[in-house]
C-alpha positions in Angstrom: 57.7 118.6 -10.3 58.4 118.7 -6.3 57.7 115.0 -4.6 57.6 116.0 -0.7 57.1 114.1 2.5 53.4 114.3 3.9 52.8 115.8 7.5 50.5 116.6 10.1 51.0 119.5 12.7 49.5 120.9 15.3 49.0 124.5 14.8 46.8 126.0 17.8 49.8 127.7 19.7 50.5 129.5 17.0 46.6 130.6 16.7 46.1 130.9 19.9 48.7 134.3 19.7 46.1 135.8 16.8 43.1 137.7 17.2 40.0 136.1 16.5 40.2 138.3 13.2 43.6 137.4 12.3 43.3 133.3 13.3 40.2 133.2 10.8 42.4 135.2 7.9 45.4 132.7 8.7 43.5 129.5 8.3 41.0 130.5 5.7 43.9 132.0 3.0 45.1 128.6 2.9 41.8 127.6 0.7 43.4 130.6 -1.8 47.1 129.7 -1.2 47.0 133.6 -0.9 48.8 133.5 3.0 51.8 136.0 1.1 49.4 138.5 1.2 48.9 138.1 5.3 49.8 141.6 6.7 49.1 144.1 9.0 45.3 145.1 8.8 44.6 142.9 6.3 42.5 140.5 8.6 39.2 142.2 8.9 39.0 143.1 5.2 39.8 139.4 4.5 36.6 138.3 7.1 34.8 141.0 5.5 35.5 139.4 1.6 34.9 136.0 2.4 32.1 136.4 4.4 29.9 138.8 2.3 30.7 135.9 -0.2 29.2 133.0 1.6 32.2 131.4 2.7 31.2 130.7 6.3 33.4 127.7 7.3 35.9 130.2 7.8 34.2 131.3 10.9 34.3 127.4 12.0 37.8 128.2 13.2 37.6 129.6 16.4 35.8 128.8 19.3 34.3 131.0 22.0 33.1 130.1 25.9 31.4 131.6 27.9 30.2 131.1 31.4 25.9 131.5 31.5 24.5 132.4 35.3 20.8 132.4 36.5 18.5 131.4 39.2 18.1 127.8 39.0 14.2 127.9 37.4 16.1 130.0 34.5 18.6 127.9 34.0 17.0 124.8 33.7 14.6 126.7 30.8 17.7 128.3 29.1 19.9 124.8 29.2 16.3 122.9 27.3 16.8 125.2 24.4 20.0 125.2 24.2 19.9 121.1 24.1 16.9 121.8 21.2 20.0 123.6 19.9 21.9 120.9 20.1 22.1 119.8 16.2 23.5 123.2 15.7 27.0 122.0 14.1 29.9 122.8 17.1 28.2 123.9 20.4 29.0 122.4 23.4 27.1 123.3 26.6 27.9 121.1 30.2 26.6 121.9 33.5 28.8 123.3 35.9 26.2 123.8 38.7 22.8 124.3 39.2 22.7 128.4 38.0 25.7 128.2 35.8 26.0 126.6 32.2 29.6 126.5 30.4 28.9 127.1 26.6 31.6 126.6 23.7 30.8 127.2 20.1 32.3 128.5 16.8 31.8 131.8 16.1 29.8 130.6 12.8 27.2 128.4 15.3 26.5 131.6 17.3 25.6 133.7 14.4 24.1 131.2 13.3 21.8 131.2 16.0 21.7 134.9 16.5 20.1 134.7 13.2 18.0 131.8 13.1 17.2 131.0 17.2 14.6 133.5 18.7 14.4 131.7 21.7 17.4 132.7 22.8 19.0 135.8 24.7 21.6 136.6 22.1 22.0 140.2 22.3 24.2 140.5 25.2 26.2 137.4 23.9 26.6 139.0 20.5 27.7 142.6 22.2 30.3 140.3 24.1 31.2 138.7 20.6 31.7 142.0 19.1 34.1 143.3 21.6 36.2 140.0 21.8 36.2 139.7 18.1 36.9 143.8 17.4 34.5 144.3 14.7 31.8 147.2 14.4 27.8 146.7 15.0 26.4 145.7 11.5 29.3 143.5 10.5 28.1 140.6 8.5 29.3 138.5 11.1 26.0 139.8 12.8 24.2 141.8 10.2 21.8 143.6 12.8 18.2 142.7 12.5 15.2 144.1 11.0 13.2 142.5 14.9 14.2 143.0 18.3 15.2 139.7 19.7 12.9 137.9 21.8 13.7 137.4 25.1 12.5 134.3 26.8 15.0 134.2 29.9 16.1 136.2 32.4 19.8 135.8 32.2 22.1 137.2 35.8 25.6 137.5 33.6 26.9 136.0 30.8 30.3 136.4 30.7 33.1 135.7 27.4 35.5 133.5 29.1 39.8 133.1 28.1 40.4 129.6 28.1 42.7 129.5 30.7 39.6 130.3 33.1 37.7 127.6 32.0 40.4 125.3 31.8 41.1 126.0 35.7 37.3 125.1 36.3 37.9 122.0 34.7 41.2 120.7 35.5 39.6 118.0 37.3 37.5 116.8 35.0 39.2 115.4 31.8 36.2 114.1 30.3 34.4 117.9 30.4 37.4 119.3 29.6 38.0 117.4 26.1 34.1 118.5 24.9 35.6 122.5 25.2 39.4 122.1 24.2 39.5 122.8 20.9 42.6 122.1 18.7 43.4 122.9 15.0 46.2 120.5 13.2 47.1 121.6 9.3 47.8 118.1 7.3 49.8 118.5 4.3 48.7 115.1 2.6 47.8 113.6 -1.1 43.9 113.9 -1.9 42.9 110.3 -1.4 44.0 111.2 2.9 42.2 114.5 2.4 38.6 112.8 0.7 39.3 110.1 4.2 39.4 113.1 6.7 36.5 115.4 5.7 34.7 112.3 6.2 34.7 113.0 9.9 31.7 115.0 9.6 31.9 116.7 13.4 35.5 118.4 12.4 35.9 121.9 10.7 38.1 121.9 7.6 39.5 124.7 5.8 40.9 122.9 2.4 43.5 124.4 -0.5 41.5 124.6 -3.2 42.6 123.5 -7.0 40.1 126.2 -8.7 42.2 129.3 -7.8 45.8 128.1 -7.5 47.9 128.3 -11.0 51.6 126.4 -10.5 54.0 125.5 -12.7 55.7 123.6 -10.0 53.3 120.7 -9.2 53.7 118.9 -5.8 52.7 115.1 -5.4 53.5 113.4 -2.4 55.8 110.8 -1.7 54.2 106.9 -1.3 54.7 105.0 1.4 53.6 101.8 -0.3 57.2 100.6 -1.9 60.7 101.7 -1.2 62.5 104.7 -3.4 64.8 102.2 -5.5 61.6 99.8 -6.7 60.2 99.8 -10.0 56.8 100.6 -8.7 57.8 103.6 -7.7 60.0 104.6 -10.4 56.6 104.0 -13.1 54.7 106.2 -9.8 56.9 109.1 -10.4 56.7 108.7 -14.5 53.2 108.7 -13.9 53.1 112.1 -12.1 55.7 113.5 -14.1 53.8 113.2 -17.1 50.1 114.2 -14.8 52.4 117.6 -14.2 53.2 117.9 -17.8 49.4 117.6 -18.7 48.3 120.1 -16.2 50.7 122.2 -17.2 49.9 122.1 -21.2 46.2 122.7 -20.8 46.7 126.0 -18.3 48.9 127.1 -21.5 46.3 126.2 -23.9 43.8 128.4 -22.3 41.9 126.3 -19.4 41.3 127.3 -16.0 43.0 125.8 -13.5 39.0 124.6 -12.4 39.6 123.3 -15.7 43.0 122.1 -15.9 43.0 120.1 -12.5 40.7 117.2 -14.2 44.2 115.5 -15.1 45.5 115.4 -11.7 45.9 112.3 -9.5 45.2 111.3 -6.2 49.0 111.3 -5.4 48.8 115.6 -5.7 49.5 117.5 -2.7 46.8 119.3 -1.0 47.1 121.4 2.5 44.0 121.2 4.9 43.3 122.4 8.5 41.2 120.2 10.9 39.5 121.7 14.1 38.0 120.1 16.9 37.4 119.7 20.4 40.1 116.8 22.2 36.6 114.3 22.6 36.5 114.2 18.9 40.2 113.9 17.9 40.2 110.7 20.2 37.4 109.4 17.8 39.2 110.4 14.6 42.5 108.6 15.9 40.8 105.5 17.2 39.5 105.4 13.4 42.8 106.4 11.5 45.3 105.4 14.2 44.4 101.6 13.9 46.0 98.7 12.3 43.2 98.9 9.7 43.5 102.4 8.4 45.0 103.3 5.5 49.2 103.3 5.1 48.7 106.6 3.9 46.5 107.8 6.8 48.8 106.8 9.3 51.9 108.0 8.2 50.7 111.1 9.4 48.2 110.1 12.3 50.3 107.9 14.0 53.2 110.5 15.3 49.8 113.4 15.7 48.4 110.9 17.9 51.6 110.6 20.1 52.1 114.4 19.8 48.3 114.2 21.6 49.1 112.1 23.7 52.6 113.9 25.3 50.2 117.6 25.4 46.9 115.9 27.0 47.8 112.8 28.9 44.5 112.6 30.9 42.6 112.7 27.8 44.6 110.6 25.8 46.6 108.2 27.6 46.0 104.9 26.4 49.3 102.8 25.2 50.5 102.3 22.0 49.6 99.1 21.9 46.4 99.3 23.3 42.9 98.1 22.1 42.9 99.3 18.1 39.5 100.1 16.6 38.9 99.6 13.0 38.8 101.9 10.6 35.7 103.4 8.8 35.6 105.5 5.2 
């Protein structure tokens, strides 16, 4: 039995190095605990796997913009459907002028609406897609289909943009700017924090999973409630000792870990990626960076908030001890 320190990173300069390919395989093999088998060309086989079996949310984990130009009577029929595409879970679409639209999304949201939107011009966004992601025509990230799209609007360029173009576009505009920065943080916290954050329903998360991982090392984490030496803590770590112990005897007796995990408490480690744009992150710590939150909760948001702070000032510069909002489960 390991008892470890909870945590909460910011991960997106290390993702932002990947290919779209290789940022999906990194974040979604930590559902599997399988990230030992990360290697060169293994990326695209793992999208391929995961997505063939349904596991979309792994395409959740990377964003996409791209800069949409037209005649201003085009633009103004292209930006109404894309705001009747609104609901669609992670696009963002702002108006940079009258003929130009700036359009962020997750790669899930635009297949999603290659697939299910004929209202839309798609094709040329999913050829762009294809080239920026490196996969083949037919893959099921955009299985082709059986009709031609229809095309409502005549579309000048639509162009895949890096982020540091769009960021330059936008430097003087915080408030734009935190609807299309999107950052991933990977929280190594107990389960009751993790059942608190996939509350925040506008996040991607990308969760360990207890079905699939066997261990005969369990990991809890470490309460912040009472100090090492009290007795509450000592009957705690008795508690999970003898959780550990249980686990343990019914993988030996035969049970699946699916199985097994039913003795497990909320003190067990779990590992989780969030991802979402700066706007929401300010929500999520107004929520879980308050007085009201849980201990547990802001162990780890507290020093993520300041680590916001210090990277986006403009977007998140209010004071420590400024207005606190409560907090909401």
């Amino acid at each position: 039995m390991k008892i470890i320190t909870a945590s909460a990173t910011i991960i997106e300069d290390e993702l932002a190095k990947l290919t779209l390919p290789e940022r999906i395989e990194r974040c979604g093999r930590i559902c599997y605990k399988s990230e030992d088998k990360i290697k060169p060309g293994s990326a695209e086989p793992f999208c391929e796997k995961v997505i063939t079996r349904g596991h979309n949310s792994v395409l959740e984990m990377s964003t996409v913009s791209m800069l949409v130009k037209g005649d201003q009577e085009t633009m103004s029929s292209f930006l109404g459907l894309f705001l009747l595409a609104e609901p669609v879970k992670f696009l963002k679409v702002s108006i940079l002028s009258e003929d130009a639209l700036l359009i962020t999304g997750s790669v899930r949201t635009f297949r999603d609406l290659y697939h299910d939107k004929q209202a839309f011009e798609l094709s040329a966004i999913a050829r762009g897609l294809y080239r920026k992601i490196n996969f083949m025509d037919g893959h099921p990230i955009f299985r082709k289909r059986s009709q031609p799209l229809k095309t409502w609007v005549n579309l000048e360029a639509i162009a895949i943009l890096d982020e540091s173009d769009w960021e330059s576009m936008l430097a003087s505009d915080p408030l734009m700017y935190s609807k299309h920065k999107y950052v991933a943080a990977k929280f190594v916290v107990n389960r009751a924090v993790s059942h608190e954050l996939v509350r925040h329903r506008d996040c991607s998360f990308l969760q360990e999973s207890q079905r699939y991982v066997k261990t005969n090392d369990m990991e809890f984490i470490r309460p912040v409630f009472f100090g090492d030496e009290s007795r509450y803590r000592l009957e705690w770590e008795r508690s999970m000792s003898s959780a550990a112990s249980d686990y343990s005897d019914n993988i030996l007796r035969g049970q699946c870990p699916q199985e097994a995990r039913l003795v497990l408490p909320n003190s067990t480690k779990t590992e989780l990626i969030a991802y979402t744009n700066l706007d929401n992150w300010r929500h999520i710590f107004g929520q879980r960076d308050s007085k009201a939150a849980d201990p547990s909760m802001r162990e780890v948001m507290a020093p993520l908030h300041e680590e916001f702070r210090k990277r986006w000032p403009d977007v998140f510069g209010e004071s420590k001890e400024g207005k606190q909002e409560g907090s909401h489960e």
